[in-house]
PyMOL Python script that loads the backbone (N, CA, C, O; Angstrom):
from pymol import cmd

cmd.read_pdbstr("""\
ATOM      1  N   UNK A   1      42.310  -0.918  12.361  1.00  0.00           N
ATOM      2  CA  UNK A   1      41.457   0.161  12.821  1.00  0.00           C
ATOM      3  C   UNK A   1      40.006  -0.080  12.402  1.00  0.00           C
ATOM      4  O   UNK A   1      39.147   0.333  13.181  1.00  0.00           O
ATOM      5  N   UNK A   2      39.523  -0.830  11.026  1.00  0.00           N
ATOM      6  CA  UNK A   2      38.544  -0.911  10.727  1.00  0.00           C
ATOM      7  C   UNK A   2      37.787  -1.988  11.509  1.00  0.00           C
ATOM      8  O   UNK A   2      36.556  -1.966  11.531  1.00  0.00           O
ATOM      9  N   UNK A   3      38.579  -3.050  12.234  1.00  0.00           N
ATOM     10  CA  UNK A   3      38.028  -3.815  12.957  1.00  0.00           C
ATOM     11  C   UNK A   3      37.672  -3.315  14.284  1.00  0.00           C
ATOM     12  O   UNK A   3      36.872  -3.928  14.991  1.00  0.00           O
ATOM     13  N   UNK A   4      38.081  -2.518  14.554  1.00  0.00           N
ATOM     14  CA  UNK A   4      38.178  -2.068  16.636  1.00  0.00           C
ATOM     15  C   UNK A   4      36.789  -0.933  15.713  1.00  0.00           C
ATOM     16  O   UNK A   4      35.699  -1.131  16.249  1.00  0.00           O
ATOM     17  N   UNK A   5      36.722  -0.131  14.804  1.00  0.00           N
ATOM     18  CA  UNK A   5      35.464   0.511  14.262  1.00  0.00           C
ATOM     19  C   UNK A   5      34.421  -0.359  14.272  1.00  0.00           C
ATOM     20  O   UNK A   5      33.643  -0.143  15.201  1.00  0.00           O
ATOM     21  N   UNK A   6      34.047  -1.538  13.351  1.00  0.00           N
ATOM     22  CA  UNK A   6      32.893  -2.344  13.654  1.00  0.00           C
ATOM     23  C   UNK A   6      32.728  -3.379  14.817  1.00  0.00           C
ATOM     24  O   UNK A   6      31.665  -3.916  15.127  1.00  0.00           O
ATOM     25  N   UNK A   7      34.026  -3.591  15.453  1.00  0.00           N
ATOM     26  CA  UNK A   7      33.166  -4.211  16.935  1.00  0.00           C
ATOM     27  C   UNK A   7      32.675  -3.198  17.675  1.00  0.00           C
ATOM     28  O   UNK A   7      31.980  -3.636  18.592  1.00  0.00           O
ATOM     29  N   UNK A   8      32.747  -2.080  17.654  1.00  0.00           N
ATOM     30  CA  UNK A   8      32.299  -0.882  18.363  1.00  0.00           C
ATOM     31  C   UNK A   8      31.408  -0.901  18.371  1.00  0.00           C
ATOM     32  O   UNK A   8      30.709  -1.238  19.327  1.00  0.00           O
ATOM     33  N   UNK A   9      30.994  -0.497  17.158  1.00  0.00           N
ATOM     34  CA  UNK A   9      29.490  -0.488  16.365  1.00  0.00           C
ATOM     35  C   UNK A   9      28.643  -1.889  16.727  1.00  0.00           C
ATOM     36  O   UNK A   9      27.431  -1.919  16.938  1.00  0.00           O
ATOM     37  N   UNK A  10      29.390  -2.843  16.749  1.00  0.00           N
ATOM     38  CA  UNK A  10      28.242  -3.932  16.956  1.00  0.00           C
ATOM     39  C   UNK A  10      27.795  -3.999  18.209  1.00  0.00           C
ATOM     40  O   UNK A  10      26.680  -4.495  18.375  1.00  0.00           O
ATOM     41  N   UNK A  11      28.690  -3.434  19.579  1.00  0.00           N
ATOM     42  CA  UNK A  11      28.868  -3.775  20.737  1.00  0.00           C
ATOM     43  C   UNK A  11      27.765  -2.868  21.269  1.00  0.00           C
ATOM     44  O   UNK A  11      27.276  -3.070  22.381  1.00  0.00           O
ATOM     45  N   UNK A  12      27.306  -1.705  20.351  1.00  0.00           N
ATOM     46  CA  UNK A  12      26.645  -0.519  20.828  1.00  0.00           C
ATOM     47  C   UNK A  12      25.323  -1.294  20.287  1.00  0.00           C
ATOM     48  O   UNK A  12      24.468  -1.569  21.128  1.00  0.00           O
ATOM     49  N   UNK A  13      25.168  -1.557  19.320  1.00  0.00           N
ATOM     50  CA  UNK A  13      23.698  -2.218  18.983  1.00  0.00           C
ATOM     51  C   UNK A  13      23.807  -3.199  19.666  1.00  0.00           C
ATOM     52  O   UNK A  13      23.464  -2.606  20.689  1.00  0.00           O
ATOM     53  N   UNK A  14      23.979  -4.161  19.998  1.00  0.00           N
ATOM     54  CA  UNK A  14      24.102  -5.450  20.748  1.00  0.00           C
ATOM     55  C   UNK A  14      23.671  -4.822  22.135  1.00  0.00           C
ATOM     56  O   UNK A  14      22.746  -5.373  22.732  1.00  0.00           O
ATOM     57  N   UNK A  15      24.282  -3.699  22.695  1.00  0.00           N
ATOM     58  CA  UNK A  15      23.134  -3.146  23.712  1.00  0.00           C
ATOM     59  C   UNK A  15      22.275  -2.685  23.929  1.00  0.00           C
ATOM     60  O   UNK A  15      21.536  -2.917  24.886  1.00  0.00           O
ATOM     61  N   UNK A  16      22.109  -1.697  22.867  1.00  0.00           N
ATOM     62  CA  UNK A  16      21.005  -0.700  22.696  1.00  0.00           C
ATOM     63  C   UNK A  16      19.725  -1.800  22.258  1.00  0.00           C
ATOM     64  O   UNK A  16      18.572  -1.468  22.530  1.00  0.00           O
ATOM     65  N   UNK A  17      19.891  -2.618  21.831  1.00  0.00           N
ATOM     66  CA  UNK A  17      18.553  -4.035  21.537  1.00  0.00           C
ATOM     67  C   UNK A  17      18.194  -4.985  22.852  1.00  0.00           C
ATOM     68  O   UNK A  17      17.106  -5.560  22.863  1.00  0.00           O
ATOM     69  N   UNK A  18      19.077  -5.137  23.911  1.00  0.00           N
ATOM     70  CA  UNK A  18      18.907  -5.514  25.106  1.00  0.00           C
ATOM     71  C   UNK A  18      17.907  -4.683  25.678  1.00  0.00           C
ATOM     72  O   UNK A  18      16.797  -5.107  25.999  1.00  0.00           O
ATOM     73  N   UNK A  19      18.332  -3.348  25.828  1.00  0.00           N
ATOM     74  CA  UNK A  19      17.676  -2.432  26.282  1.00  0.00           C
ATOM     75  C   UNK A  19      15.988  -1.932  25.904  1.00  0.00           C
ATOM     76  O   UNK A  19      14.957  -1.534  26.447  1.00  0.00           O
ATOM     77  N   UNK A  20      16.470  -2.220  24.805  1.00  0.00           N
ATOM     78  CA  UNK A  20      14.445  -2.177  24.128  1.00  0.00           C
ATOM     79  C   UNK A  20      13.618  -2.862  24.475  1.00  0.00           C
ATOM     80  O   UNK A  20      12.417  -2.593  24.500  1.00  0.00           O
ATOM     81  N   UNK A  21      14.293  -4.151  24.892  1.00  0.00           N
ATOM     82  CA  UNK A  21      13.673  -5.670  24.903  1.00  0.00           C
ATOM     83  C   UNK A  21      13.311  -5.508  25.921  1.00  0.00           C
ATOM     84  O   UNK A  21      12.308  -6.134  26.264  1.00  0.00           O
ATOM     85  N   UNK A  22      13.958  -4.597  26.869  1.00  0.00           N
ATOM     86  CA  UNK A  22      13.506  -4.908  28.681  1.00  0.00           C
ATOM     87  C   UNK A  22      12.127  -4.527  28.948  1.00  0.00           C
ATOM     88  O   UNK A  22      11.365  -5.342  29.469  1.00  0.00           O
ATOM     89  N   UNK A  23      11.813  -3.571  28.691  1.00  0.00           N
ATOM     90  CA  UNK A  23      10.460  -3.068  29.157  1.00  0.00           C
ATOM     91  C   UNK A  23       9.474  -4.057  28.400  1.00  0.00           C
ATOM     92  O   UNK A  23       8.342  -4.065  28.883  1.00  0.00           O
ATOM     93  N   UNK A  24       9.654  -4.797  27.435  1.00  0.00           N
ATOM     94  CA  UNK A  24       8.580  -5.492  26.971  1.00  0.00           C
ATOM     95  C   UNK A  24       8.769  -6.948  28.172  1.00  0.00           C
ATOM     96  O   UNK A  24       7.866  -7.363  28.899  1.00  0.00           O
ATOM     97  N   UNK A  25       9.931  -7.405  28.108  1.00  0.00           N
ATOM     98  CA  UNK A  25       9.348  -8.801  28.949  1.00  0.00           C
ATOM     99  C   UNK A  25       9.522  -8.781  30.563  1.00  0.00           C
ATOM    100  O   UNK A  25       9.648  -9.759  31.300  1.00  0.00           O
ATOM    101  N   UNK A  26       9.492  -7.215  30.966  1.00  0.00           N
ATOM    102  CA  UNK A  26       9.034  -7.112  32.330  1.00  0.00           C
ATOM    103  C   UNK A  26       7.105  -7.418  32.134  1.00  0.00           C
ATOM    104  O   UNK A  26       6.266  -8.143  32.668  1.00  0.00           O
ATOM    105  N   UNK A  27       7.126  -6.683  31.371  1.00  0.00           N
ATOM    106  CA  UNK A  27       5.328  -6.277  31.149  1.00  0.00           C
ATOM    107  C   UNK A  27       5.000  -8.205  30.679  1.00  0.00           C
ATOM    108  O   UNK A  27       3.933  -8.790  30.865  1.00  0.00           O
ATOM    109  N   UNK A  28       6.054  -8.706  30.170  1.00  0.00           N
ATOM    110  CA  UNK A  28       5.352  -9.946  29.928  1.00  0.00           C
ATOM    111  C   UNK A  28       4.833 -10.804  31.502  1.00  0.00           C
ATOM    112  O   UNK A  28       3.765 -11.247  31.925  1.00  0.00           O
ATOM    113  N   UNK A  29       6.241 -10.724  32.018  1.00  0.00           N
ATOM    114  CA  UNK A  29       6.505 -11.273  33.284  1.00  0.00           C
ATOM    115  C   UNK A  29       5.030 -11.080  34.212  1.00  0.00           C
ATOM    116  O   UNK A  29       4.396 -11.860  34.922  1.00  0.00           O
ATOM    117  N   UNK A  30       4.881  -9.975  33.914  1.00  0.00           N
ATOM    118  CA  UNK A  30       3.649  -9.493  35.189  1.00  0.00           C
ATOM    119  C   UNK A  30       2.075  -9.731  33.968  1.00  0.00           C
ATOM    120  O   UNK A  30       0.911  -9.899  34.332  1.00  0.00           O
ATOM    121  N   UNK A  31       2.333  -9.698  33.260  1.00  0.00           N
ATOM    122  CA  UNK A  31       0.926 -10.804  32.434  1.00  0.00           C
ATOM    123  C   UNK A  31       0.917 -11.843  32.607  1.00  0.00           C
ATOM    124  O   UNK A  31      -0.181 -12.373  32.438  1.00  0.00           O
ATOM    125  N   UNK A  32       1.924 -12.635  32.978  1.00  0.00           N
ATOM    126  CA  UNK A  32       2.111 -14.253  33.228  1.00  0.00           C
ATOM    127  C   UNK A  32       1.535 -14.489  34.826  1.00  0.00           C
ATOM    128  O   UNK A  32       0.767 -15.394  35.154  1.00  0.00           O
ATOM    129  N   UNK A  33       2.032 -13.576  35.619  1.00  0.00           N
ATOM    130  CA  UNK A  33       1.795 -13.855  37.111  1.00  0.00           C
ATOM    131  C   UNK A  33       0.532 -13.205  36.888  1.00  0.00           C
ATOM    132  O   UNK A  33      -0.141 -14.208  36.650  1.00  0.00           O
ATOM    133  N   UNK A  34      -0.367 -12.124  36.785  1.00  0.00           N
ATOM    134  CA  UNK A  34      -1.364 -11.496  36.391  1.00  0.00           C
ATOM    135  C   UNK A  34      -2.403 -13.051  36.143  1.00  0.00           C
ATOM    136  O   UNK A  34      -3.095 -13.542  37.035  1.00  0.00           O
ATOM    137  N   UNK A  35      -2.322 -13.399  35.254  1.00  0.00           N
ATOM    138  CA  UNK A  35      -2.953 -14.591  34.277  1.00  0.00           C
ATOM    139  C   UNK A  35      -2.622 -15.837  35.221  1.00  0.00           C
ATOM    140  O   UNK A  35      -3.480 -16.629  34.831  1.00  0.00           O
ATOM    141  N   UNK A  36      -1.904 -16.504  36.228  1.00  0.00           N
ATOM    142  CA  UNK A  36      -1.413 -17.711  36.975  1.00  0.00           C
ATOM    143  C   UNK A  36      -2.223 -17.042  38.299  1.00  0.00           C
ATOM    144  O   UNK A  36      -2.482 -17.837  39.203  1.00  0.00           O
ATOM    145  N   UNK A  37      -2.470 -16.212  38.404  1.00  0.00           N
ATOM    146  CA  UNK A  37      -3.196 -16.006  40.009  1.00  0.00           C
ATOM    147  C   UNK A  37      -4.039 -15.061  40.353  1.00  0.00           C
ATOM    148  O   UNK A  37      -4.296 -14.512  41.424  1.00  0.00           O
ATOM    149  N   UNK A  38      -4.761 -14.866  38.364  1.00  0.00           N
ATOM    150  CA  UNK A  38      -6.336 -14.513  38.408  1.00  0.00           C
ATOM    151  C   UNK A  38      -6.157 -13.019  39.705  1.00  0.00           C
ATOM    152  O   UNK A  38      -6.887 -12.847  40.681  1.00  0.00           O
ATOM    153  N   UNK A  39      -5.354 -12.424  39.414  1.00  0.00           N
ATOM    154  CA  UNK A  39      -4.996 -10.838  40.099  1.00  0.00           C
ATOM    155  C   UNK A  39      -4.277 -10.064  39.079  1.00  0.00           C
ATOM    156  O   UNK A  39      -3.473 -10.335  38.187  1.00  0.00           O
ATOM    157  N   UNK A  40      -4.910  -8.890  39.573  1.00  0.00           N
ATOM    158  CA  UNK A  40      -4.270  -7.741  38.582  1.00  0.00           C
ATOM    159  C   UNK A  40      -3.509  -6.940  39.100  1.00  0.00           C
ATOM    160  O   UNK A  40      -3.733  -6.698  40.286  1.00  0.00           O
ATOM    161  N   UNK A  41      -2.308  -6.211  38.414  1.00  0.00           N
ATOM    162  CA  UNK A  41      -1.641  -5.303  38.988  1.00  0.00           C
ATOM    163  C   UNK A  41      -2.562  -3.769  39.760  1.00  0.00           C
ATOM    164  O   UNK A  41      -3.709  -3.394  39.518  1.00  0.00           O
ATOM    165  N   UNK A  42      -1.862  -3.356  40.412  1.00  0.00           N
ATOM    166  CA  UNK A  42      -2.408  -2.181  41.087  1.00  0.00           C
ATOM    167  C   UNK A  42      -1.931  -1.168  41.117  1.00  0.00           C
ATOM    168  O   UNK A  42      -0.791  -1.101  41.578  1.00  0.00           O
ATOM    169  N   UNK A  43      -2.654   0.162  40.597  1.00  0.00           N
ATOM    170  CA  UNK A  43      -2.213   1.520  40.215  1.00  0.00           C
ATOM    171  C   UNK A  43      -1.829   2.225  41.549  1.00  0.00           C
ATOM    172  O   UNK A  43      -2.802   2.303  42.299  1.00  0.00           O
ATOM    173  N   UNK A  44      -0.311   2.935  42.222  1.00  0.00           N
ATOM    174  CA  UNK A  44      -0.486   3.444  43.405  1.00  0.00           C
ATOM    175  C   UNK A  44      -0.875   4.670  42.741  1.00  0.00           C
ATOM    176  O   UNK A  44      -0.592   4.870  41.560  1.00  0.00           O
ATOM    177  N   UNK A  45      -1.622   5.643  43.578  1.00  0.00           N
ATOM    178  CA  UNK A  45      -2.072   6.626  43.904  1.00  0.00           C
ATOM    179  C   UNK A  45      -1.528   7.540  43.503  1.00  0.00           C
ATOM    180  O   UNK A  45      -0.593   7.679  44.292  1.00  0.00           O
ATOM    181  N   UNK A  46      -1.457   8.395  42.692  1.00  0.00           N
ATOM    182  CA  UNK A  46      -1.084   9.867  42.435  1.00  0.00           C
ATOM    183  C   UNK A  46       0.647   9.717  42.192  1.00  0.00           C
ATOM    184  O   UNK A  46       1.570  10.526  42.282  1.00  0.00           O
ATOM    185  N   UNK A  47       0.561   8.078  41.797  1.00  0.00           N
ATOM    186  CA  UNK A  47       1.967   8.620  41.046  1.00  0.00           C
ATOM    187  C   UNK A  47       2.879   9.335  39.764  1.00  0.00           C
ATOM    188  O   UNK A  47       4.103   9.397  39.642  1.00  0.00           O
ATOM    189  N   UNK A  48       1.725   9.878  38.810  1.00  0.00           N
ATOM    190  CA  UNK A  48       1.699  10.697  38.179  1.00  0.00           C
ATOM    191  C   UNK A  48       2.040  12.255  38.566  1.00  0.00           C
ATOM    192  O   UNK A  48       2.550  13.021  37.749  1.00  0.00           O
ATOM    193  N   UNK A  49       1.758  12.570  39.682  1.00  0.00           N
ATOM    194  CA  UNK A  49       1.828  14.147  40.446  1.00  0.00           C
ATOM    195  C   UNK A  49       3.406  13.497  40.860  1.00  0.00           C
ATOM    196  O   UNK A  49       4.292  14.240  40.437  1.00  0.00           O
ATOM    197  N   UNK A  50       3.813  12.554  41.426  1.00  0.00           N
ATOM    198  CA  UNK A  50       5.126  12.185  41.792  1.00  0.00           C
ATOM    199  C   UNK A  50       5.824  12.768  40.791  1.00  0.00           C
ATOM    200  O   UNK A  50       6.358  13.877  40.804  1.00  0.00           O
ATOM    201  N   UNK A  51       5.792  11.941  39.897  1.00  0.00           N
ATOM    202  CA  UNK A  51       6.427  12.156  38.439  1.00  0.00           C
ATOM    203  C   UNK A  51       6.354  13.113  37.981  1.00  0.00           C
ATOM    204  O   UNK A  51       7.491  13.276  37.537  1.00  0.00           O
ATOM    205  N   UNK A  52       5.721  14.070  37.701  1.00  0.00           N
ATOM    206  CA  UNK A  52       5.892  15.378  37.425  1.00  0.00           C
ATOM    207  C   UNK A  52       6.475  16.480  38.290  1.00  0.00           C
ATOM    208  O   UNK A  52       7.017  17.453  37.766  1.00  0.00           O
ATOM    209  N   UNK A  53       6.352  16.312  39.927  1.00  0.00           N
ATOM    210  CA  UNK A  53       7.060  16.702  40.349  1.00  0.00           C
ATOM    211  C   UNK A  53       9.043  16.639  40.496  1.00  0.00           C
ATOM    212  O   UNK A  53       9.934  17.423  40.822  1.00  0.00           O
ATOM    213  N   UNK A  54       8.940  15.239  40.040  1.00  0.00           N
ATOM    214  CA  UNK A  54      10.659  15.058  39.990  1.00  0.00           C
ATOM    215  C   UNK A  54      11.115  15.502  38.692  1.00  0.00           C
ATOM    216  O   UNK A  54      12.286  15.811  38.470  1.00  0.00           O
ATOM    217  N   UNK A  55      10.116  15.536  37.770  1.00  0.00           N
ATOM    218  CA  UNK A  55      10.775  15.693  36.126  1.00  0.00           C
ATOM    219  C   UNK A  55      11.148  17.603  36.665  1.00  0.00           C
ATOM    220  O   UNK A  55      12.123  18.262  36.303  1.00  0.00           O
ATOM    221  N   UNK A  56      10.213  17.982  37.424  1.00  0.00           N
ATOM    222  CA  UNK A  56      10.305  19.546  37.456  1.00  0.00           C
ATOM    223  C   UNK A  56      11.424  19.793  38.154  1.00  0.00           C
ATOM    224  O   UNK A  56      12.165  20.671  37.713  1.00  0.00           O
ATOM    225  N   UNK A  57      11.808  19.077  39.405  1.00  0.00           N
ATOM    226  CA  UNK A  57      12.497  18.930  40.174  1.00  0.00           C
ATOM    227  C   UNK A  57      14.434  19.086  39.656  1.00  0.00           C
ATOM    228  O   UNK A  57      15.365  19.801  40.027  1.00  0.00           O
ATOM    229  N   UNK A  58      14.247  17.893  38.566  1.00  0.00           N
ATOM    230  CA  UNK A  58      15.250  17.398  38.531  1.00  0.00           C
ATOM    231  C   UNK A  58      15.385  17.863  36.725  1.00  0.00           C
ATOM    232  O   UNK A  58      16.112  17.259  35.936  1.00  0.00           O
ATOM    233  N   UNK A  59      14.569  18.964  36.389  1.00  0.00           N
ATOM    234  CA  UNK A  59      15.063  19.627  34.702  1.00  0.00           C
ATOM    235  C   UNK A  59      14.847  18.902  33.951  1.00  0.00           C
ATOM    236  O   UNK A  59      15.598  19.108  32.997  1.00  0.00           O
ATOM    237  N   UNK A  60      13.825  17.598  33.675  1.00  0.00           N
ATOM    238  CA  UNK A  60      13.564  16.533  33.117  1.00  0.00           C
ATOM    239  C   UNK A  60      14.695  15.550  33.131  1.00  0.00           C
ATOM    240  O   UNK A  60      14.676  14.931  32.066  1.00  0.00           O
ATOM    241  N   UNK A  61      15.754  15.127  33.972  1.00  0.00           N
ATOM    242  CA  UNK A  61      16.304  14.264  34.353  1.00  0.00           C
ATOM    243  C   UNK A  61      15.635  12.986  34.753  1.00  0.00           C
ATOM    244  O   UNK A  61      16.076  11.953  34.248  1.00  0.00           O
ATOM    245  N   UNK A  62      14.888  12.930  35.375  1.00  0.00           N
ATOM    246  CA  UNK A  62      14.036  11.781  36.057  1.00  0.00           C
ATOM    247  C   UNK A  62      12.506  12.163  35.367  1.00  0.00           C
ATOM    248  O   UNK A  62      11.838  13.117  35.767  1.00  0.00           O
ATOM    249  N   UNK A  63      12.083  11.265  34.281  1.00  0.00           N
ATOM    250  CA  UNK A  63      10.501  11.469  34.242  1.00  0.00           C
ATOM    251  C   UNK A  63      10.063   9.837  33.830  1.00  0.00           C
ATOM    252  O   UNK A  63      10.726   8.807  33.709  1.00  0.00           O
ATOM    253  N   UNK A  64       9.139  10.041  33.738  1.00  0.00           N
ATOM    254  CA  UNK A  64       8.084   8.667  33.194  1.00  0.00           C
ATOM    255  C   UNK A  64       8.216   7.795  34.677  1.00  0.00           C
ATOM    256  O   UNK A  64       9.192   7.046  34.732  1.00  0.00           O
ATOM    257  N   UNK A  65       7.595   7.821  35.504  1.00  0.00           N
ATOM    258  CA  UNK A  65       7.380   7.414  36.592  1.00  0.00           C
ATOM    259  C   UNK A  65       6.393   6.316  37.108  1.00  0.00           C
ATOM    260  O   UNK A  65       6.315   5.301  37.801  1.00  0.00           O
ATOM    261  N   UNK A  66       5.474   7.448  36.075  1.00  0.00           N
ATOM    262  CA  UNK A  66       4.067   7.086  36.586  1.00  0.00           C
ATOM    263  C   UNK A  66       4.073   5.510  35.072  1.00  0.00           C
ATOM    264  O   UNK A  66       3.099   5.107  34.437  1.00  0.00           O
ATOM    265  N   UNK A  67       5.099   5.174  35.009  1.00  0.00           N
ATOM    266  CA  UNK A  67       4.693   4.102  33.865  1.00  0.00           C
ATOM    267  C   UNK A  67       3.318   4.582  32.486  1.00  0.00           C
ATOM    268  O   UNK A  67       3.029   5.609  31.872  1.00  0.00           O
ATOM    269  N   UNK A  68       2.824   3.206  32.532  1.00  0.00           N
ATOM    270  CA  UNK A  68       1.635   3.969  31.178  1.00  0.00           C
ATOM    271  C   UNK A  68       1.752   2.750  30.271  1.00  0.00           C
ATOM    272  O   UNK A  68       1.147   2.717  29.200  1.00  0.00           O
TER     273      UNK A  68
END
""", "prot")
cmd.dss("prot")
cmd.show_as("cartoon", "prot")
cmd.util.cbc("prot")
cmd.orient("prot")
């Protein structure tokens, strides 16, 4: 029992650290292409009002939209 307890435990951190990691080497990804073809990403338009409308929408189910 103590073993099926700590692979549990490891299996849950072993994801939950995948998961952290993502948003950093998307943002790397698009500094690399950013930096290889001398272009910058582009802000769409009022996707902030998006985003606040779905967080309202949806009881804060869906927010952070507008990135940042």
């Amino acid at each position: 029992m103590n073993k099926v307890l700590c692979l549990m435990a490891a299996s849950v951190l072993l994801v939950s650290t995948g998961c952290s990691a993502a948003d950093h080497d998307f943002n790397s990804v698009v500094s690399a292409v950013e930096h290889k073809y001398s272009v910058h990403a582009q802000r769409v338009p009022l996707t902030g009002l998006v985003s606040m409308c779905a967080s309202l929408k949806t009881y804060g189910g869906v927010r952070g939209l507008a990135g940042g």
